[in-house]
N, CA, C and O of each residue as an XYZ file, in Angstrom:
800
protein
N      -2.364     76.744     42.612
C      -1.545     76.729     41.404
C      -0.206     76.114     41.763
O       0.497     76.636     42.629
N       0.145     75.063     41.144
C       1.642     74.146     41.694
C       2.643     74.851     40.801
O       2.252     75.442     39.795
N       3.555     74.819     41.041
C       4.856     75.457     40.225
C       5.473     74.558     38.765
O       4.932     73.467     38.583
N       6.052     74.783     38.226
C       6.650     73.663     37.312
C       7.418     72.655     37.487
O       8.601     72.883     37.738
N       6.846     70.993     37.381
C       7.160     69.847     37.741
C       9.048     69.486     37.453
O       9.550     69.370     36.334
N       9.733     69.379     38.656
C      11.161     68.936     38.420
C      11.428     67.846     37.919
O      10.733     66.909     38.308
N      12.117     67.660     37.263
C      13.008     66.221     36.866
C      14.110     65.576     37.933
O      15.325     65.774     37.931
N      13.190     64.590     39.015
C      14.178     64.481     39.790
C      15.749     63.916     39.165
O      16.677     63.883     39.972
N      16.003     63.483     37.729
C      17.351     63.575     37.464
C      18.338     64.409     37.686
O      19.468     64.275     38.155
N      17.512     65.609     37.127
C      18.235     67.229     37.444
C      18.717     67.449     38.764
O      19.852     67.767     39.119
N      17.479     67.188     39.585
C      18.028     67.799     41.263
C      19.090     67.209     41.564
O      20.117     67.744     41.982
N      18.800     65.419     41.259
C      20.017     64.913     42.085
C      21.099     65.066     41.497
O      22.029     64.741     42.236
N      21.533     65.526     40.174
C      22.564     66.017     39.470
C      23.305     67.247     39.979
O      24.528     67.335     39.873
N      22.661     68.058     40.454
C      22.782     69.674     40.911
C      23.423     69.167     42.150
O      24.533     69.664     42.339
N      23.050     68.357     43.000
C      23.308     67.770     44.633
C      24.775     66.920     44.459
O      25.634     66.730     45.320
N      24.756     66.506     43.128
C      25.883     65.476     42.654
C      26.977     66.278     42.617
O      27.672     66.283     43.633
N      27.280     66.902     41.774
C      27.960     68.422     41.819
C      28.383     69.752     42.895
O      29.130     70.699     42.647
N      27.896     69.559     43.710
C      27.953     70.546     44.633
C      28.979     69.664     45.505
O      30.075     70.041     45.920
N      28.396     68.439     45.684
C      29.154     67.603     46.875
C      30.586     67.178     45.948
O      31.523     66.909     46.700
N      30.908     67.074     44.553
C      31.883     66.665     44.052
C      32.547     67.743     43.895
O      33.737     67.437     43.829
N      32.388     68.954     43.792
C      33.365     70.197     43.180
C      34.432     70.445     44.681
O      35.636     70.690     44.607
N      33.824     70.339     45.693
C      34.967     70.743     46.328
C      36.040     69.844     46.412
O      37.161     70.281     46.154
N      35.895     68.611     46.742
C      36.521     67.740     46.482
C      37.527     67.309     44.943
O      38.557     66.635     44.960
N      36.956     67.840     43.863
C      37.478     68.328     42.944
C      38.715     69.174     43.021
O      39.846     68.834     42.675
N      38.336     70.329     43.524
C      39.122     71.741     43.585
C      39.834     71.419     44.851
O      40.732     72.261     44.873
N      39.952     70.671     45.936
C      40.933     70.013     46.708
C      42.045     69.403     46.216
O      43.190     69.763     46.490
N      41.687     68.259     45.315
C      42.391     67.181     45.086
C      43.465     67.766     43.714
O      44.526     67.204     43.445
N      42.812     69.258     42.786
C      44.219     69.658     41.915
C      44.763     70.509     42.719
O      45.841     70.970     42.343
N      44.309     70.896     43.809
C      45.526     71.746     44.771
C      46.597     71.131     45.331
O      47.803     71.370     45.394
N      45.550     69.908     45.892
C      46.957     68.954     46.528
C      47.850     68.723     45.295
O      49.026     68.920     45.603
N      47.697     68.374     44.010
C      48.321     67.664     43.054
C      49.136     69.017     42.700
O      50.134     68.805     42.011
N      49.003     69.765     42.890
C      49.701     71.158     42.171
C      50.929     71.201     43.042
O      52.110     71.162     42.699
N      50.073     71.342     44.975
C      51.485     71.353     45.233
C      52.166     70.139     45.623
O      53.033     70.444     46.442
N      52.159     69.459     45.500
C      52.914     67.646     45.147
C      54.212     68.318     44.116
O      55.414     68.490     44.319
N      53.142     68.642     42.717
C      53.795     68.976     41.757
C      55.158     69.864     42.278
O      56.268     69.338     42.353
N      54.943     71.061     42.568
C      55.604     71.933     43.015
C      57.063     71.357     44.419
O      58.266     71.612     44.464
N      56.099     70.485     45.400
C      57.594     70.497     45.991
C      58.621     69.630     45.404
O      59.806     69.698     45.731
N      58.017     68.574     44.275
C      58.928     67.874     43.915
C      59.653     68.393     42.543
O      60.664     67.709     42.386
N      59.595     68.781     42.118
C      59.627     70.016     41.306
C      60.589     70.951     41.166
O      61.543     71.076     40.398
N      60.133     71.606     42.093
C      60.717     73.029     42.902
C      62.190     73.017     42.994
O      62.735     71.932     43.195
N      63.219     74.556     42.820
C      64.346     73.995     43.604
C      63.934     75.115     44.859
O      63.491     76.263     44.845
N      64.347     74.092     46.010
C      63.836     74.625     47.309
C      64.553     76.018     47.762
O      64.013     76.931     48.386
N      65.888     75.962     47.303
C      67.083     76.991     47.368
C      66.708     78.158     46.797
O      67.211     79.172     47.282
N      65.521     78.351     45.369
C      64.785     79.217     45.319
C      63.429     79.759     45.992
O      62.626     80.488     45.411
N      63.276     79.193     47.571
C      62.149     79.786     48.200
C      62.982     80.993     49.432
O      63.804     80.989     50.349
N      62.183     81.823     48.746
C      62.446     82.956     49.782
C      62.376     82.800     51.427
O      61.796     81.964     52.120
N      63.152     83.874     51.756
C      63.479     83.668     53.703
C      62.494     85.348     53.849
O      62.610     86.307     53.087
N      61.616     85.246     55.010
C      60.760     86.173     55.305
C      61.826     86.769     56.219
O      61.598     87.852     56.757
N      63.076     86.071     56.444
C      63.944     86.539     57.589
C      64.400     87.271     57.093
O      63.940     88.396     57.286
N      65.681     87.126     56.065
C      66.630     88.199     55.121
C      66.197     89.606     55.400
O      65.160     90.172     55.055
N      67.203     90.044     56.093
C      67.116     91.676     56.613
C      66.651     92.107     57.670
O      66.624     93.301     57.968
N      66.195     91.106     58.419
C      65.893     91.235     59.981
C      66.162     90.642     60.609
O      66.249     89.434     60.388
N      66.448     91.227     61.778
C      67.372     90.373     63.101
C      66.937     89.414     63.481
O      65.807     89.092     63.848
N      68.105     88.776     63.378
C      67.718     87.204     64.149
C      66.921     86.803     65.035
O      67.199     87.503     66.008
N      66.058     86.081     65.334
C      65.421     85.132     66.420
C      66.275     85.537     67.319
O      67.453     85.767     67.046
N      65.806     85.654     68.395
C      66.902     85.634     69.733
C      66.951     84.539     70.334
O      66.053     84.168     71.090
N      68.361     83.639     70.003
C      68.451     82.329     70.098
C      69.451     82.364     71.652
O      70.412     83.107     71.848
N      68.936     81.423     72.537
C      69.493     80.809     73.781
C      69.234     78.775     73.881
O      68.351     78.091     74.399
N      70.359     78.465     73.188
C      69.607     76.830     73.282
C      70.897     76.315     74.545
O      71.989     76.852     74.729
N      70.454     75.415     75.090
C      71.768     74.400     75.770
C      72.729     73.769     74.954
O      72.785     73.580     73.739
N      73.463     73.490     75.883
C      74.899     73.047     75.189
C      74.521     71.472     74.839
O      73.657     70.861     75.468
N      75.241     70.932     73.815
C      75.130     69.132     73.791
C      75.971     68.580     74.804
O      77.198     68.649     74.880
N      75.047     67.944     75.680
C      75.703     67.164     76.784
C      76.911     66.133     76.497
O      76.621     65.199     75.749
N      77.954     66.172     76.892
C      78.824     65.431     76.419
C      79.880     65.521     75.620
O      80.877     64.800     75.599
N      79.478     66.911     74.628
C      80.735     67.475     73.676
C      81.389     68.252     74.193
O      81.099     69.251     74.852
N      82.950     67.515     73.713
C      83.915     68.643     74.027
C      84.842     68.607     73.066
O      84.873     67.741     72.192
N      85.844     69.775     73.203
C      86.644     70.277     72.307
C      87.706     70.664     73.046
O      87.545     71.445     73.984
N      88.852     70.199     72.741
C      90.554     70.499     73.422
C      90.023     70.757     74.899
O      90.156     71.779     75.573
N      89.227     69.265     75.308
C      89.210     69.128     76.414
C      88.290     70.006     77.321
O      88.308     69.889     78.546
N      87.357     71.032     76.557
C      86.493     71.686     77.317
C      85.210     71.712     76.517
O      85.036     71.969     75.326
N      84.174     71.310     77.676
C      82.676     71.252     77.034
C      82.597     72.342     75.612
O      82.940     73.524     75.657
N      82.240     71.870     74.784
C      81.724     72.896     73.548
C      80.287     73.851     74.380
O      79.383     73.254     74.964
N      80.332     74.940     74.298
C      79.453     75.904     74.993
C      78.267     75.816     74.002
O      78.432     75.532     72.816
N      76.895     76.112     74.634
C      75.476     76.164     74.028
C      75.549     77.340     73.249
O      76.572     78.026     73.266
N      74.204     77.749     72.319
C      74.303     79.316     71.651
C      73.697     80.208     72.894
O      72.738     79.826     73.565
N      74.318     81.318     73.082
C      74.207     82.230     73.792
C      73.010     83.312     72.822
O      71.891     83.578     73.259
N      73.418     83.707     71.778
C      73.157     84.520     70.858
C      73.546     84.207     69.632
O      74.714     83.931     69.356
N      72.419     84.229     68.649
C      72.745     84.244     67.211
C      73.853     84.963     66.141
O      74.173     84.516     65.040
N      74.377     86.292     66.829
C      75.070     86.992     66.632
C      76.020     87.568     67.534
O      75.983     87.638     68.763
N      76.737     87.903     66.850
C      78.636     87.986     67.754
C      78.721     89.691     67.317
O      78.699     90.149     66.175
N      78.795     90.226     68.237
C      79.570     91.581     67.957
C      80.985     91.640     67.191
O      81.932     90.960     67.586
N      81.050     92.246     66.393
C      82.243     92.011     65.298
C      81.928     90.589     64.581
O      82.620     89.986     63.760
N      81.490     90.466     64.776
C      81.607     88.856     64.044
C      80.493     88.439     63.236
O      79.362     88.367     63.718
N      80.790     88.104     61.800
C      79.678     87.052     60.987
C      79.612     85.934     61.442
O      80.572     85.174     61.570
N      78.084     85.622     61.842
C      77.848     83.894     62.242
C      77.001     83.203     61.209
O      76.024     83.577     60.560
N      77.848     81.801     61.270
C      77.426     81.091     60.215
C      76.277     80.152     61.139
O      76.670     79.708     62.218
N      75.158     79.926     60.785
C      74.184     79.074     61.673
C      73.925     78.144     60.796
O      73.326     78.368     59.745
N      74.399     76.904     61.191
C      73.829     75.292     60.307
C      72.683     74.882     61.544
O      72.872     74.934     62.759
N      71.614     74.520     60.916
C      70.709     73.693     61.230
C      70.929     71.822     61.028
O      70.786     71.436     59.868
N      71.165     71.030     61.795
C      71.635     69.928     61.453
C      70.745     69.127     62.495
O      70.057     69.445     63.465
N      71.111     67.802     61.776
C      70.614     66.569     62.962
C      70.930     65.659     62.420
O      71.107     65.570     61.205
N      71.083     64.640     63.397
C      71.430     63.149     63.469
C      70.686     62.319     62.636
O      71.338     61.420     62.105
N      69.645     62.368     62.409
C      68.545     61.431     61.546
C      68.783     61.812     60.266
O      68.611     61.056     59.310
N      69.218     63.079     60.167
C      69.130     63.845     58.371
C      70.243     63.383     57.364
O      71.421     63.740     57.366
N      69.638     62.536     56.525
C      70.698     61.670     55.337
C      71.510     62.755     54.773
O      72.714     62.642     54.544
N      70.510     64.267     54.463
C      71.504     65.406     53.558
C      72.220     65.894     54.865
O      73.257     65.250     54.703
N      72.326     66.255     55.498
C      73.206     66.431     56.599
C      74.405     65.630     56.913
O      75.449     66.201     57.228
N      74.346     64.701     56.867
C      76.148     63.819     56.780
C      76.437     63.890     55.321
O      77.635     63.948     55.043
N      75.513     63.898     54.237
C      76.211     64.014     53.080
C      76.725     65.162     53.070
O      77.631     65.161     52.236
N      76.532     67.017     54.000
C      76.962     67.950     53.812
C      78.043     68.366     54.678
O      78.419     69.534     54.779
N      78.552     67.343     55.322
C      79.302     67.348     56.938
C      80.695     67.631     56.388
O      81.367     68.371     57.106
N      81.199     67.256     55.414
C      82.438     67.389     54.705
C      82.953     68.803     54.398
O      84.086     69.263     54.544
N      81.477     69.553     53.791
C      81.586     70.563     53.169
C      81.563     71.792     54.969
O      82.171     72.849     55.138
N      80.989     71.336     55.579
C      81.080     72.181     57.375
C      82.227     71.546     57.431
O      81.394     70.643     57.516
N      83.416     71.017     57.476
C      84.346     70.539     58.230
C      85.460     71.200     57.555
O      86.427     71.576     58.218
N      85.403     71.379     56.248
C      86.104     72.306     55.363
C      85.823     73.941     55.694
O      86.780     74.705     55.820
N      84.494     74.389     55.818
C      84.247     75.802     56.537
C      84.655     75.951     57.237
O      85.561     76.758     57.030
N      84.566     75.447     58.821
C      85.493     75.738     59.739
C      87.097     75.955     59.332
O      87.661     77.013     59.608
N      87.654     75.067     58.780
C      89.229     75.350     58.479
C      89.593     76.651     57.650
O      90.651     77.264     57.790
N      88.475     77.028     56.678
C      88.814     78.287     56.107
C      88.468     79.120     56.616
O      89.132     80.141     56.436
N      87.299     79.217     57.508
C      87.172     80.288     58.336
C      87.705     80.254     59.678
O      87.143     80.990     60.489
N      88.707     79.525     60.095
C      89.342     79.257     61.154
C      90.210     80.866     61.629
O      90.146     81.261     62.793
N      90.975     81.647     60.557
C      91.528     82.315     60.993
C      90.800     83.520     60.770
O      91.662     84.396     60.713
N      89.626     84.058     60.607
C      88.534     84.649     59.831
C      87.697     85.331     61.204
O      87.525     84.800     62.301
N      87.354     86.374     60.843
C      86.087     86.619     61.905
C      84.452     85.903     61.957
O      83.312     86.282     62.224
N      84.985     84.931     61.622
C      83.493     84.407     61.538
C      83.725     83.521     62.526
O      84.806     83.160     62.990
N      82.394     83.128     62.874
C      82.343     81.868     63.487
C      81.233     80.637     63.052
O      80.590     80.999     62.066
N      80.902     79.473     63.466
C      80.378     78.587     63.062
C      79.564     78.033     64.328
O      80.330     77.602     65.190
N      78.471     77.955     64.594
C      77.698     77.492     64.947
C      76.677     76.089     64.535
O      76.436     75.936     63.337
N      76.077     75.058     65.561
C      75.349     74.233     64.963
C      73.950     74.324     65.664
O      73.880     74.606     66.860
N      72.854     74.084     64.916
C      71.619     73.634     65.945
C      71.148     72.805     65.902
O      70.595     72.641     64.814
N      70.978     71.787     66.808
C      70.810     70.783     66.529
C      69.142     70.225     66.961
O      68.607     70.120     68.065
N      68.732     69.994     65.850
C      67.035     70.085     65.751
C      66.456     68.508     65.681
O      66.887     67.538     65.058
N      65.531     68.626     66.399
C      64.319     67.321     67.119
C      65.319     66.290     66.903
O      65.258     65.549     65.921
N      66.489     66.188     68.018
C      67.392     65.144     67.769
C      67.434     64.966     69.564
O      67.026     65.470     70.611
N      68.299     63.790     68.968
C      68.307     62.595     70.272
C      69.734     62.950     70.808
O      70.645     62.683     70.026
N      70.171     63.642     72.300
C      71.399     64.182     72.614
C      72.285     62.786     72.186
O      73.030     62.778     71.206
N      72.135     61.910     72.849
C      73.183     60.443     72.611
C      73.243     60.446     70.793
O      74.259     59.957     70.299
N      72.539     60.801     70.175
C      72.319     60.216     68.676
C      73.494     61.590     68.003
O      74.506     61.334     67.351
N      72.981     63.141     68.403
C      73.874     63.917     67.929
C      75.111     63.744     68.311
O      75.926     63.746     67.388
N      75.609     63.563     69.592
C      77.151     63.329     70.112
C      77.502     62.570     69.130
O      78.323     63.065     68.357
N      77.010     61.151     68.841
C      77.735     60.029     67.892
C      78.109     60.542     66.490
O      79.130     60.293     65.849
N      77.178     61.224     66.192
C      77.060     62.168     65.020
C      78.427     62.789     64.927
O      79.303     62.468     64.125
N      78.481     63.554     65.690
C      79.751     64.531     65.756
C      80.908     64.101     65.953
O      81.905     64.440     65.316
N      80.847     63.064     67.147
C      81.947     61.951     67.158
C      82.848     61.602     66.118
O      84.065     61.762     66.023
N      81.743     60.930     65.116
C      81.762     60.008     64.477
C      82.765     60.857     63.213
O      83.830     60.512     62.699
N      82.013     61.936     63.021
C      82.288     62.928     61.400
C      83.162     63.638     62.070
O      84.246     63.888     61.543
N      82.909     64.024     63.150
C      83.786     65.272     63.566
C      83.169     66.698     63.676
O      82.427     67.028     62.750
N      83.368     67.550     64.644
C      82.589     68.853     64.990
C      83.246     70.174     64.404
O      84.385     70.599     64.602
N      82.271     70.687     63.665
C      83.212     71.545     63.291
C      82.338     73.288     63.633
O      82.555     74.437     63.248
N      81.600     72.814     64.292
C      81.157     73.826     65.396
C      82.087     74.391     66.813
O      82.926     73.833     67.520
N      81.544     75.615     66.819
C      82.468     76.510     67.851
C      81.485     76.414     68.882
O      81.956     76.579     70.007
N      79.861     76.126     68.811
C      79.419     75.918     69.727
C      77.528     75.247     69.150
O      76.805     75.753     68.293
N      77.300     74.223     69.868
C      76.389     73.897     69.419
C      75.148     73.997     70.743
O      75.496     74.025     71.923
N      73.293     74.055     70.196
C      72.386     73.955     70.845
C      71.841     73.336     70.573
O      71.861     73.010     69.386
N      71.048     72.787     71.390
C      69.966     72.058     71.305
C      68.870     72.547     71.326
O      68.637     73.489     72.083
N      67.524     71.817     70.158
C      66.399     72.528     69.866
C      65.785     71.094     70.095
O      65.421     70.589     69.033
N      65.581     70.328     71.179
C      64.510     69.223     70.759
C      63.401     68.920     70.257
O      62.919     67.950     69.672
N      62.959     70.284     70.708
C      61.115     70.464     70.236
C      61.084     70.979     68.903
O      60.170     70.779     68.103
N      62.043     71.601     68.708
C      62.072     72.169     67.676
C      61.540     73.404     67.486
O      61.275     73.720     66.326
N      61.290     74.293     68.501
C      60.729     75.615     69.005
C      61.620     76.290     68.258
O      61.042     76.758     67.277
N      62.718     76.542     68.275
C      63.724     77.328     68.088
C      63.651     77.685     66.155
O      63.372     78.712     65.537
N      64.053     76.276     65.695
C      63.492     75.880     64.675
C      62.103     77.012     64.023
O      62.207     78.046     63.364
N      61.202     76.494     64.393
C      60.273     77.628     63.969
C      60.366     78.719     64.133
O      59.653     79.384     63.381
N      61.192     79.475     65.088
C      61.527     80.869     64.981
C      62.116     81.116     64.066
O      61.822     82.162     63.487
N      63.295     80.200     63.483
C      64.002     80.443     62.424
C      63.758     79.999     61.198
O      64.559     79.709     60.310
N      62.193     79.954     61.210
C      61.435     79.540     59.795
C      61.798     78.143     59.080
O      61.414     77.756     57.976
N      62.649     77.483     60.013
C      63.144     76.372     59.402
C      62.151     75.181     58.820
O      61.299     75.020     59.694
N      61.989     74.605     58.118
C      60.691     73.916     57.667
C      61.741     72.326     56.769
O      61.194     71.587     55.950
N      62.737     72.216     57.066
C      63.322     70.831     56.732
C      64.812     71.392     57.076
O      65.110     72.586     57.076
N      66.049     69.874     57.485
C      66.935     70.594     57.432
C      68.015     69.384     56.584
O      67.647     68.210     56.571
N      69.433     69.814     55.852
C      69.940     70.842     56.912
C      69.602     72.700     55.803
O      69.537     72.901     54.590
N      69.499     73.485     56.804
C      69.575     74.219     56.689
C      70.525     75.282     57.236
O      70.886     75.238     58.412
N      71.022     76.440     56.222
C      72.084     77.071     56.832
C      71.636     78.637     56.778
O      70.617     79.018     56.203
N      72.288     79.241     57.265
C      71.871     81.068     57.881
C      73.282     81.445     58.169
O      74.065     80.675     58.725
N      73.657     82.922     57.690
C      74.633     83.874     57.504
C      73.787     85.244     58.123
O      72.885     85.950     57.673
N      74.510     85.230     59.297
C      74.056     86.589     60.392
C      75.313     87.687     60.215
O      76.483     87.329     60.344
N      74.913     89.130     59.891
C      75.763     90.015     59.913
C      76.052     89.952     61.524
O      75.542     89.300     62.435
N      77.047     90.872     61.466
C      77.501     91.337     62.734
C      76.709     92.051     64.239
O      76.815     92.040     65.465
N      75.801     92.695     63.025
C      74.945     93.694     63.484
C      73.497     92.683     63.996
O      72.497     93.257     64.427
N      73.540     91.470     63.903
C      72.437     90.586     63.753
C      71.276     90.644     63.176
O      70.126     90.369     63.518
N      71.782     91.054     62.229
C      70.579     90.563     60.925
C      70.892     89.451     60.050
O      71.954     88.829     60.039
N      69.681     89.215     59.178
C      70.095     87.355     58.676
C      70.497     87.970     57.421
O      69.546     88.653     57.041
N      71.355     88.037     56.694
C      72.239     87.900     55.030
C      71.583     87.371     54.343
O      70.936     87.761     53.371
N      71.754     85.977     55.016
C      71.533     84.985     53.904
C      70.980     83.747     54.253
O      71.544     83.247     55.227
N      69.717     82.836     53.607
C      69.936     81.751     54.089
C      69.896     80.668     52.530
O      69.584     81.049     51.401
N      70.331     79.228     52.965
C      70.712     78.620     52.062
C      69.908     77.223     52.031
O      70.397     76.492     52.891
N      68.810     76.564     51.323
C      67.934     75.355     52.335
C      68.870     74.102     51.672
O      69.415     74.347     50.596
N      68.960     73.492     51.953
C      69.633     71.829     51.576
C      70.799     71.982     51.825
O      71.261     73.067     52.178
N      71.686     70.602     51.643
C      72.616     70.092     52.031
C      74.003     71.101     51.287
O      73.913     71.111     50.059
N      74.479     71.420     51.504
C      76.003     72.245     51.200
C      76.689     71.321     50.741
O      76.549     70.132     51.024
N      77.655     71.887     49.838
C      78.808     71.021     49.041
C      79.764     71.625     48.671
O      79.649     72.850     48.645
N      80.796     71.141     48.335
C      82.033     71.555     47.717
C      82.257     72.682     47.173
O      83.079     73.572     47.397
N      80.875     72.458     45.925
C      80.666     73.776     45.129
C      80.046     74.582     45.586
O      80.568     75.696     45.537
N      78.615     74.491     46.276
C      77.863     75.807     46.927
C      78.653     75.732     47.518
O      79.274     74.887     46.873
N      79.556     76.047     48.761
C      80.322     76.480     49.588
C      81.631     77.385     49.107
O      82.312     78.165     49.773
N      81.718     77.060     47.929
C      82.464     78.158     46.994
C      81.894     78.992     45.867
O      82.534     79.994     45.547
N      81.088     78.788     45.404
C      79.999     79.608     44.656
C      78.918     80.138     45.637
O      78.341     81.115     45.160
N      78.619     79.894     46.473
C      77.534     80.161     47.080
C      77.898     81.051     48.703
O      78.007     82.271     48.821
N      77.999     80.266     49.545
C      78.160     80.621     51.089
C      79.434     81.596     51.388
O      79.499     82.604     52.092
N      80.362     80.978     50.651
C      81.798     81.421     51.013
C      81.711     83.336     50.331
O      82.045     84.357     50.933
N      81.290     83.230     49.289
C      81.134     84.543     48.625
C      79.792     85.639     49.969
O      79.900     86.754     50.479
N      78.751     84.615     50.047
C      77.968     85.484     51.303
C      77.989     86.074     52.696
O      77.490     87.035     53.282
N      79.041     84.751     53.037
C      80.173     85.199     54.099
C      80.739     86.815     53.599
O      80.259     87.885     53.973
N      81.651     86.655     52.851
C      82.186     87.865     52.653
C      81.581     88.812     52.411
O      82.040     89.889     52.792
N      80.280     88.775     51.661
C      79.321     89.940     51.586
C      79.053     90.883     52.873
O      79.238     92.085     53.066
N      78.509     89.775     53.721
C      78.270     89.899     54.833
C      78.989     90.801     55.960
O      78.440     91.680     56.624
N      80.512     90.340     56.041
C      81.728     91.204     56.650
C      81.691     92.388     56.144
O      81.908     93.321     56.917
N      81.430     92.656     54.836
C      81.760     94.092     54.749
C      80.844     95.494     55.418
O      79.618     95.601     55.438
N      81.736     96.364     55.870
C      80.787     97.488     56.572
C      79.417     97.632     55.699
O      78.545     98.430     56.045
């Protein structure tokens, strides 16, 4: 007794389908998130860090920088006893990063007499390329590291830069901030988190 005769149209239809759906259901994911990062404001993606202690950061110093005549020192630690640290993520290649260099060069001066301090890290960059960098704009770091690999970087969830981070005293992360800083976020935004931050 033979079973009931198929329509080989059908089968190869069923085979047609199977091999197209995933590829389907791939291609609106990719398009969704396309959609989404361009889209998106990035400044609204959450930090898995916020409220827990910092990465325990040790990078080297940038070969070559100095300040009133003495090498600028590497990061020792992410956090300063008594002290709020401001952590910029920066590099030499990054277009939003010199567009935000104005707005760090102005931080330092207001937080100059301030318990804070200012830190830079300087991520998958070229030592000769960051010096010129800094040279060039001016440093407005109290002490900068180097992350070439960018190891460091991924501890600190960093995923584009520049990116910036506000460490309490106590070394936990406050706050972090993703894109380039300006005039206005640095007074609506950072400068107010700073101060959050200082308080007991």
């Amino acid at each position: 007794m033979s079973g009931p005769d198929l329509d080989p149209s059908q089968t190869s239809g069923r085979a047609g389908w199977a091999v197209r759906l995933p590829v389907i259901l791939f291609a609106a994911l990719a398009l969704l998130f396309l959609f989404r990062l361009f889209t998106g404001d990035p400044q609204k993606l959450p930090s898995a860090l916020i409220g827990k202690p910092a990465p325990v950061t040790r990078l080297a110093p940038l070969p070559g920088l100095v300040a009133d005549s003495a090498p600028v020192p590497g990061i020792e630690a992410a956090a300063a006893p008594g002290k709020v640290t401001v952590l910029n993520v920066f590099a030499s290649w990054c277009g939003p990063c010199r567009d935000e260099h104005p707005a760090l060069m102005d931080l330092a001066r207001i937080i100059k007499d301030r318990n804070v301090r200012l830190i830079g890290l300087n991520y998958k960059d070229r030592d000769a390329d960051a010096l010129k960098f800094l040279k060039d704009l001016g440093n407005p770091y109290s002490a900068v590291g180097v992350d070439a690999g960018g190891r460091m970087g991924i501890d600190w969830g960093v995923y584009g830069v520049p990116e910036t981070f506000v460490v309490r005293a106590d070394g936990t992360i406050a706050y972090k901030h993703v894109g380039p800083l300006s005039a206005e976020t640095l007074k609506s935004k950072l400068l107010p988190e700073i101060d959050k931050a200082a308080r007991p």
